[in-house]
N, C-alpha and C positions, 0 to 999 in steps of 0.2 A: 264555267269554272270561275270562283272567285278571284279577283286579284287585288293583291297586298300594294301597298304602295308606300314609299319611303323618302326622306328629302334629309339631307346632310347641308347646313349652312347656305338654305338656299335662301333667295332674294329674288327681287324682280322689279324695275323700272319701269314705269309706264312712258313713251315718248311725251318728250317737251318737258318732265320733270324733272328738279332735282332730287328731287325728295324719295325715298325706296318707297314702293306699294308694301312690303315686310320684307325684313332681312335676319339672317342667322336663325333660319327653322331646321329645326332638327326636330325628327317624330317619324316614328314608324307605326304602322298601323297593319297589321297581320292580315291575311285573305278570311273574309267573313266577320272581321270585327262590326259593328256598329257606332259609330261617332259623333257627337254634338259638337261642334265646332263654332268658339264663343270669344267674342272679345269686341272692343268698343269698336263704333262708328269708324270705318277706315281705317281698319288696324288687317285690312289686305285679303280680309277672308272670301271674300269671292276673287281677287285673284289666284289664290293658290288655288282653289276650284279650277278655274279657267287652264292652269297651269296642270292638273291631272290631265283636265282632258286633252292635252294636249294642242289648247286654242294659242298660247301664247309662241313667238317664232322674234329671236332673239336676233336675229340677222335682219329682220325687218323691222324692226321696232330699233334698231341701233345703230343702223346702216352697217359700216364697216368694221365696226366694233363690238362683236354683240356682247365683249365682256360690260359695254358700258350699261346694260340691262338688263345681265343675268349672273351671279354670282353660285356658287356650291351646285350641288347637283337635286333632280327630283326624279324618282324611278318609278316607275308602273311594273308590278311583275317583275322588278329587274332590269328593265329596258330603258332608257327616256320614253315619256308619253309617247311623241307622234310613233316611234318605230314599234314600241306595245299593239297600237291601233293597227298601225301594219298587218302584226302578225296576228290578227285576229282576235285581241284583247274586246273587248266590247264594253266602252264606256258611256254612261248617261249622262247625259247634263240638264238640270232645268236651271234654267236661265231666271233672275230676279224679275227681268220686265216680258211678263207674255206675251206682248206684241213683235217680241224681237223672236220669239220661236214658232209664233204662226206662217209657216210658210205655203200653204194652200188658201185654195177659196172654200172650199167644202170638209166638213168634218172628218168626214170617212177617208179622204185623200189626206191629208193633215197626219194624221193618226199614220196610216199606212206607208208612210212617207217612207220612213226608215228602217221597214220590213221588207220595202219593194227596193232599195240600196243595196241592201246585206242580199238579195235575190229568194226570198224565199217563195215558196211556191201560194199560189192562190188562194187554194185551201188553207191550208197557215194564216195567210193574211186575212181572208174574213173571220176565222174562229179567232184572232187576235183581237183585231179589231173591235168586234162586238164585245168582247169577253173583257178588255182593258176599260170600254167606254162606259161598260155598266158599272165597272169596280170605281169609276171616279166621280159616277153620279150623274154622266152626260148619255147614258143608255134611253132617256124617253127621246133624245133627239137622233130624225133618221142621217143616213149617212150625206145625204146632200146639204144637210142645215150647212146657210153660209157662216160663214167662219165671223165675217164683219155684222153678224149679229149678234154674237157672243161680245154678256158680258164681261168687266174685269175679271172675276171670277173664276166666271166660265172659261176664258183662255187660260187663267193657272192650270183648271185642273185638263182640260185638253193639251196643253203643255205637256202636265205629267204625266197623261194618257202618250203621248207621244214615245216620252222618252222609255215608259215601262214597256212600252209593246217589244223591244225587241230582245227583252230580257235581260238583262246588263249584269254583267261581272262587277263591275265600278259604279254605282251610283249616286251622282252628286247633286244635292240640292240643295239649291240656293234661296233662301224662304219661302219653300213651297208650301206653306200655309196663311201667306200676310195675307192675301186681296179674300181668305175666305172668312165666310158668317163660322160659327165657333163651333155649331153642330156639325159644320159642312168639314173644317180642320182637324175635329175627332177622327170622324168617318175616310177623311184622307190619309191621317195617320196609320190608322188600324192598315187601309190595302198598302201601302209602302213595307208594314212591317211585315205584312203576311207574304209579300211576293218577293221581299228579300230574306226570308225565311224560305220561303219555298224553291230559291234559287241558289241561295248560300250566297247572294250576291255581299260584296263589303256594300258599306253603306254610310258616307260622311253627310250629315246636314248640317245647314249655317241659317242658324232659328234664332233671333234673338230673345225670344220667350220661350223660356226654357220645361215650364211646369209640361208642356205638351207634349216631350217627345222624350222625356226623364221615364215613363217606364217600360221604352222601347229600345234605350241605347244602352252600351256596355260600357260607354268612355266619355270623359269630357275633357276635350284639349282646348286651350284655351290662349287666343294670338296677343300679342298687346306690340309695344314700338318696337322691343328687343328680341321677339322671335316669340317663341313657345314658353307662356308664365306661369302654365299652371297642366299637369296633364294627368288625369286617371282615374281613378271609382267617381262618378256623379256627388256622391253624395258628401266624398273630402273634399272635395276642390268647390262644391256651393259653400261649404262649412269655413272655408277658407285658412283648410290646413295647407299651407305652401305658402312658400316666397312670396304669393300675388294675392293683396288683396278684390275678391271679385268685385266688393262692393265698388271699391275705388277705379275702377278701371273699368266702372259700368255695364256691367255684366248683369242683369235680370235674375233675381233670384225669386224662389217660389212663395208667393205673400203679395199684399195688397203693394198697389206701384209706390215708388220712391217719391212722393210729393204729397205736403199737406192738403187738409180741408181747403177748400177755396175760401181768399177771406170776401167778407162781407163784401157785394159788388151794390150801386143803385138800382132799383128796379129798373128791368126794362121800360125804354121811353116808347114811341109811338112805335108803330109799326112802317116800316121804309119801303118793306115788299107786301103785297097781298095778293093770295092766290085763292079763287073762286071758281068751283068745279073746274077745275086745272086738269088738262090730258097734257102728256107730253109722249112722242115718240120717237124710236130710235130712226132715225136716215139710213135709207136705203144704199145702197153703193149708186156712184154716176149710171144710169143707164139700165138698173137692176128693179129688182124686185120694192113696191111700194113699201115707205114706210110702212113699222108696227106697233100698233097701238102698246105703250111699256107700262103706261100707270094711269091710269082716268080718276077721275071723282076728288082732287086733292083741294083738300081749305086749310089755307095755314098760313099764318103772319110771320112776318120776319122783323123782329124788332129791334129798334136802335138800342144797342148796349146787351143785347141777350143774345144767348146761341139757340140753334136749332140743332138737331142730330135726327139726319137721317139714317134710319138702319132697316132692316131685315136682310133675309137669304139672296145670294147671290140669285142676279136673272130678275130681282125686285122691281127695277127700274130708278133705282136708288141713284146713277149719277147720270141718266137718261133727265130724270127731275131735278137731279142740281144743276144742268147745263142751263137747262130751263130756266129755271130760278135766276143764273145768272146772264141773263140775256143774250146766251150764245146760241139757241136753237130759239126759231119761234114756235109756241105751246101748238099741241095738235087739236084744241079747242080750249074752254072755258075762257076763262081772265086771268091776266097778270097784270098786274098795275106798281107804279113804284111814285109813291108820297111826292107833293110835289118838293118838299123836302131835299128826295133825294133826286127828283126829276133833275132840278134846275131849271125849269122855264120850258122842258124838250116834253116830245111826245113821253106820255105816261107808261107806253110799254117798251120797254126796254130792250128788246129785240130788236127792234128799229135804230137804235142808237149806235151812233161811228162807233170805230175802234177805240178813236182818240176820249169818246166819252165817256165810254167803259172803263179808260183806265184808273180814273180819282173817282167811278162811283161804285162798281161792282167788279173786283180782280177774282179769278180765277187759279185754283192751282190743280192741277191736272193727275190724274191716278198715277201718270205715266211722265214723270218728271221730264224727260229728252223730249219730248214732244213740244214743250215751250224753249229751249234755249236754243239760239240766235246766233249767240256771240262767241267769240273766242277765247274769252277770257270771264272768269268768276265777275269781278268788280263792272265789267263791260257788259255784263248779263244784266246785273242788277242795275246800274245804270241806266242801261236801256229805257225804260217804263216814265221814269223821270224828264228825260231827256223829250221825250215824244212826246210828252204831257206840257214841257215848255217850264221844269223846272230848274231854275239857276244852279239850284245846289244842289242838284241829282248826283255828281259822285260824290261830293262831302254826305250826300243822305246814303248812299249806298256803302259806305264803309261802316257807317253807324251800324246799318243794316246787319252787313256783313257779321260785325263786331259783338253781334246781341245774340245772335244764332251758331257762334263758335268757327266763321268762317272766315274771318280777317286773314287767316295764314296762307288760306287758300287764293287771295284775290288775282295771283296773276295767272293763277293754276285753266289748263283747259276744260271747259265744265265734262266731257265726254269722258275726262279720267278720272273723276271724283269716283264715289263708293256711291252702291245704292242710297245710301244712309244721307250722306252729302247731297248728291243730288236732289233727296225731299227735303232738305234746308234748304237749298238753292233755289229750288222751286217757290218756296212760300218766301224767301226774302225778294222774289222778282216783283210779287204780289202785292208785300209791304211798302215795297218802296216809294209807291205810289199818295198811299197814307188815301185808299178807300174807304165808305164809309160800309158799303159790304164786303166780306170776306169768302167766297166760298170755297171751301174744302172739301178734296174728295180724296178719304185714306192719308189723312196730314201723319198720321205718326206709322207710317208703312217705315220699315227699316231704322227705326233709332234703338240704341243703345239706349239702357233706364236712364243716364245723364242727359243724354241730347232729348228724350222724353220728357222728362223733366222741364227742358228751360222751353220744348215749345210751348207744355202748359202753361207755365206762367207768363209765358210771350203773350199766349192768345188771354190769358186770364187779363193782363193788361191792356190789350184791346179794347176788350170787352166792361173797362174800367173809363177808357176814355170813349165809348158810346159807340164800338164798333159794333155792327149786325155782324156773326157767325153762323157762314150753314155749312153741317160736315154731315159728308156722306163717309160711315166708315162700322168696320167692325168690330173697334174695339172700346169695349164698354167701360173700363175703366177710365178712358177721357170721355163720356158722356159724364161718366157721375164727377171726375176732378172739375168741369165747366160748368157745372150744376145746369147742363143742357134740356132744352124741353126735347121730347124726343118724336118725334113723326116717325109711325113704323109701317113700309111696305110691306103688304102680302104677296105672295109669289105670287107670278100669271099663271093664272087657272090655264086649264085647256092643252091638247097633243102638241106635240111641234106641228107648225104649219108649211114645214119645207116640203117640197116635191120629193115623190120616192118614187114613180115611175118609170124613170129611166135611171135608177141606179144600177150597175152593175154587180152583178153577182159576191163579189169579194172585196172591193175597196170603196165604193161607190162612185168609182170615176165614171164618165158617158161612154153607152159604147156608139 
């Protein structure tokens, strides 16, 4: 049964801040509506997700005071969230980072997770199962494939495979189309819409790109500092009939992105990386199954002042090759060579080289933002990299940093409470602050509002001005053409999955 859900002047504090994550929401959303849920870069919209499902706990997060962290109220059905869930409410959540909702080693176990919780019976669980994995596009792999083989991707949508198997009254998703290729986002689309049709389940998504899910939703609500700016027919509130400008409050509207032609850059100068029949593969877990061969046959230069773009379909090998590239795996054959240029006097393959050298020649920024920070503090993040490297002025560079990427306000803020959006500025300002002479990126503009899009471009256009090398692995095509980027495109891996099926069992694929 669907359920409706409600919030009256509610708010919510994240511990250690002053600052509300949003305050004064008022919105009600009827059982079975459909929702686009929109508004700039940390303006709280996956908290108030988190806060459906009933993740947020006001007594923990505030100690003894939990008014100091939760203000008005927010209803599931009528209930508060957690005692909804109690009574049987059934809410989804996909989570922004898919790492953080893999909770198995094996596909089939993963998926089944939260069918074999609610206790359903076996039968149930394998016709789920298979029947969810095919509708998300991960049906050729069997039910053992390990989980730490999965692409970016690939964990979104085994993510969502997750969350849809157990049918959900409430489902919330929190960009469940960023980490995918565009064919792969359609296709995702269309099963979300069909199986909360076929469930009457309600349905709020938090997309910043809007064109995608516009002729599947009923409503667009729209969060900004002061609560709820703008709420109701899709096509008033793009139009920007209401109090809220979308444009100004950075809201994605449908049309080419919010930034000029790129101006005039110098040609690319030499090339800094070269890769000659380049294999690279993904790492097996400690103790597990060998490496697998992700991309063979790669030639492609990386040059000073030019970008690269890597693209094709998820499971490509697309940031298997950037890790590569940035001499954080060593290749599974061929050559990689780096200018000596940008050697400095050290061995030519870059994979051999310290951490310490890595950081003023080839910085990294991670699919998976949390996965590089350190520190406890924004400013003490970005700091970091400078400091290591033996820079005097690493925090006077790090505020600059800060200050150019729209995060100065943030500096004493905990990186773990930022917004997805936040966290991929954070990430790339770690990267900066180093001032390398390669850059590479993997999914740099995952979660920004069209403003914070906007000034990464011209951040990296400016790089790329003072003779930075850029390689992005990513799916979105409009910062290839704003970078005036050359584009190296993978083809999927041919061939079955290669996981073991002989001892899967009957209906989950757990060992018997």
């Amino acid at each position: 049964m669907a359920a409706g859900w409600r919030a009256r002047g509610w708010g919510w504090r994240h511990p250690g801040r002053r600052a509300w994550a949003l305050r004064d929401v008022d919105v009600e959303v009827a059982a079975g509506e459909r929702v686009l849920l929109l508004g700039p870069s940390g303006a709280g919209k996956s908290t108030l997700l988190l806060g459906l499902a009933g993740l947020l706990d006001a007594d923990v997060a505030a100690g003894d005071d939990p008014a100091e962290a939760e203000v008005g109220s927010l209803l599931v059905g009528g209930r508060p969230p957690r005692r909804a869930r109690a009574d049987g409410v059934r809410v989804g959540l996909l989570l922004q980072d898919p790492d953080a909702q893999t909770v198995l080693a094996r596909v089939g176990d993963d998926v089944a997770f939260g069918l074999e919780n609610a206790g359903a019976t076996a039968a149930r669980i394998g016709a789920a199962v298979a029947g969810v994995l095919a509708d998300v596009g991960l049906g050729h792999l069997c039910l053992d494939h390990p989980t730490s083989r999965l692409s970016t991707g690939q964990r979104q949508r085994l993510a969502l495979a997750g969350v849809l198997a157990p049918g959900p009254d409430l489902l919330l998703l929190d960009e469940p189309t960023a980490m995918l290729d565009p064919a792969g986002a359609v296709a995702l689309r269309d099963v979300v819409a069909a199986r909360a049709g076929a469930t009457g389940a309600t349905l709020v998504i938090v997309e910043h790109r809007v064109e995608l899910w516009l002729p599947v939703v009923d409503r667009v609500v729209v969060l900004g500092p002061d609560g709820v700016t703008a709420d109701g027919d899709p096509a008033r509130v793009l139009r920007g009939d209401g109090p809220a400008d979308p444009v100004a409050t950075g809201v994605w509207l449908p049309g080419p992105p919010p930034v000029g032609a790129p101006a005039r850059l110098p040609e690319p100068g030499p090339f800094l990386l070269t890769a000659r029949d380049l294999a690279a593969a993904r790492p097996g877990p400690p103790g597990g199954p060998a490496p697998v061969a992700a991309v063979t046959g790669v030639q492609l230069g990386v040059p000073a002042g030019g970008a690269l773009a890597l693209t094709g379909p998820n499971g490509s090998g697309k940031t298997t090759l950037l890790h590569v590239l940035a001499g954080l795996v060593a290749p599974a054959g061929g050559v990689l060579e780096a200018a000596p240029e940008l050697a400095g006097g050290r061995d030519p393959r870059p994979w051999r080289w310290s951490p310490r050298d890595l950081l003023t020649r080839i910085q990294t920024v991670f699919a998976e933002p949390r996965h590089q920070f350190l520190t406890g503090t924004v400013l003490d993040e970005v700091a970091l990299g400078p400091r290591r490297a033996g820079d005097r002025r690493g925090r006077e560079r790090a505020g600059e940093v800060l200050e150019r990427l729209g995060l100065a306000g943030l500096a004493a803020a905990n990186p773990w409470t930022l917004s997805g959006g936040e966290q991929r500025r954070l990430s790339v300002a770690t990267a900066l602050a180093t001032r390398p002479r390669v850059l590479a990126l993997d999914e740099p503009t995952f979660g920004q509002d069209a403003r914070t899009w906007a000034a990464l471009v011209h951040l990296i256009r400016g790089l790329l001005a003072d003779g930075v090398a850029v390689v992005a692995a990513t799916h979105d095509p409009p910062l290839v053409a704003a970078l005036g980027a050359r584009e190296h495109r993978l083809a999927p891996r041919p061939g079955p999955d290669p996981g073991p099926v002989a001892d899967a069992g009957p209906a989950t694929g757990r060992r018997r």
